[in-house]
C-alpha positions, 0 to 999 in steps of 0.5 A: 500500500502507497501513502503519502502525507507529512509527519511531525512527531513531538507529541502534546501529551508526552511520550506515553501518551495514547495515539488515536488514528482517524480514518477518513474515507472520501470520494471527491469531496476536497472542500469538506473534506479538508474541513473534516481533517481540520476539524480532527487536528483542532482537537485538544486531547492528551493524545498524539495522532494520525488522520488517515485519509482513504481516498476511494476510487479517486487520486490521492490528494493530500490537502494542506492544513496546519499540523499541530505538534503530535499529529500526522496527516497522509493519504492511503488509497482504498486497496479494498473493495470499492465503497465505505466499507473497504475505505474504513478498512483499509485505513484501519489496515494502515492504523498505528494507534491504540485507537481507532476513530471515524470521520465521515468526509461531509462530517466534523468534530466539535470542540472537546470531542475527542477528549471526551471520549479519551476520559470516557474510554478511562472510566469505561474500559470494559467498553468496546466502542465509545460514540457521542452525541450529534447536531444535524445540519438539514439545510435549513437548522442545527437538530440537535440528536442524543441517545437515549442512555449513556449505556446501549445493551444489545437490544437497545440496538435491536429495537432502535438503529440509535441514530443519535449515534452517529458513525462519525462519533465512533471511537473503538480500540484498534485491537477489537478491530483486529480481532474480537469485533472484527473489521467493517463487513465488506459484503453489505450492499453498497456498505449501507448500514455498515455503522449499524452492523459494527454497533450491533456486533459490538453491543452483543460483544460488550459495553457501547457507551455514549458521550451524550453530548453533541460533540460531531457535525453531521451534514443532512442535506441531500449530499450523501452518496447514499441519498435515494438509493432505495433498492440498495437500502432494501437489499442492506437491510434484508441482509441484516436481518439474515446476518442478526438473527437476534432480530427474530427474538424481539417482534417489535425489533423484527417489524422495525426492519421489515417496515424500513425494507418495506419503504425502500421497496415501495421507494424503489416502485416495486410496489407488491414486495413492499406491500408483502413486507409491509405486512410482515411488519405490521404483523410483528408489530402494528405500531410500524408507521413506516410499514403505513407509509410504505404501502400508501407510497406503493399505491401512490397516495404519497411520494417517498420524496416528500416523507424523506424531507419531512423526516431530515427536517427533524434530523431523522433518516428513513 
């Protein structure tokens, strides 16, 4: 694997002090980009640090940013499989910290993110992932989103994605990535739900843990390279429910997923699959709106367009 990048190596914190690795996929995105690196090197933690861009099927454009003492910035390119998931793992491969953390490129950290984190890793190290807090930026206004409890169980996870926890607050040891939790499962159709996979696998391993403050920036508007990629989005989701057999346990759980399947099929006008899962959904559990929603839009009483609006409006996803 090629990198190129520029090295400082006097560290803040002293020389025993942690090194956390910030991997950060993109796709040609220079401009926010460049404000997701320096939004990292901002940060004031007793850590030392590396911000690893993975450039995804793109040329390896290093951008130029002050660095401050004890961190190095390079660039890697995806030498995995195309897309999120073979980006965050191949930056995971090219990590030297003890930690590992997440940015999006259309994301930035706030100030006091990471040691925030830090602390908490210190008073939790039973933890196997610690997240934060976001603010969504729809457009239009600053949502701010939190998480239900500061502790997440396993079935916290199966009954709600939490998407107050975002994968940009993601902050893991890079020994459970290399070993017991395992790397970002590269079989997810167009790495859709990848975050969801992780936290799932990780709260079935161990201890999630939130900082339950805004402390991550997370850009709503339309810009995702997931946006409106509804058959992607049905195919991820029916995986998950074949690969998180846990699901089936919990009726409320199942019928979440199936009425999220059901809008992505109804989204993507395949109208009699949608409404076949609809009702699995509503028969696991009635009090599935989307599962509502979704047969309306399958019989174009509604546009999937306009319920998406309504939903990002509020900081929420579909």
């Amino acid at each position: 694997m090629t990198a190129r990048g520029r090295d400082q190596a006097v560290p803040d914190g002293g020389a025993d002090a942690p090194e956390v690795s910030v991997v950060i996929p993109t796709h040609n995105r220079p401009q926010l980009m460049k404000l997701a690196v320096e939004s990292v090197l901002s940060q004031d933690a007793p850590v030392t640090g590396e911000v690893i861009v993975v450039f995804d099927a793109c040329s390896v454009e290093v951008p130029e940013v002050a660095l401050p003492t004890g961190w190095t910035l390079r660039g890697v390119p995806n030498s995995r499989t195309r897309g999120l998931a073979g980006a965050r793992n191949s930056g995971i491969s090219a990590a030297r910290g003890e930690y590992v953390a997440f940015l999006d490129d259309d994301d930035v950290w706030l100030p006091g993110k990471l040691a925030a984190q830090m602390d908490r890793f210190a008073a939790s190290p039973q933890a196997v992932v610690v997240g934060t807090a976001m603010v969504v930026d729809n457009g239009i206004e600053d949502v701010v989103r939190l998480a239900p409890s500061e502790n997440l169980t396993h079935e916290d996870f199966l009954r709600n994605r939490n998407p107050g926890v975002h994968s940009s607050s993601l902050l893991f040891r890079r020994s459970d990535l290399l070993g017991s939790l395992g790397l970002i499962d590269e079989e997810l159709p167009r790495s859709y739900g990848e975050d969801y996979d992780i936290l799932l696998r990780a709260s079935a391993l161990g201890a999630v843990t939130v900082v339950n403050q805004p402390l991550v920036r997370v850009l709503w508007n339309g810009q995702s390279y997931y946006f409106g990629q509804w058959a992607s989005y049905a195919e991820a989701l029916q995986y998950l429910l074949r690969k998180h057999g846990d699901f089936a346990t919990t009726p409320g759980a199942l019928g979440r997923i199936e009425a999220q399947v059901a809008f992505a099929l109804a989204s993507s006008q395949q109208g009699r699959d949608a409404r076949h899962w609809a009702r699995r959904a509503i028969s696991h559990d009635p009090r599935q709106i989307k599962a509502y929603l979704a047969t309306a839009i399958s019989l174009r009483l509604l546009a999937p367009a306009a319920v998406t609006r309504i939903a990002q409006r509020f900081g929420r996803g579909i």
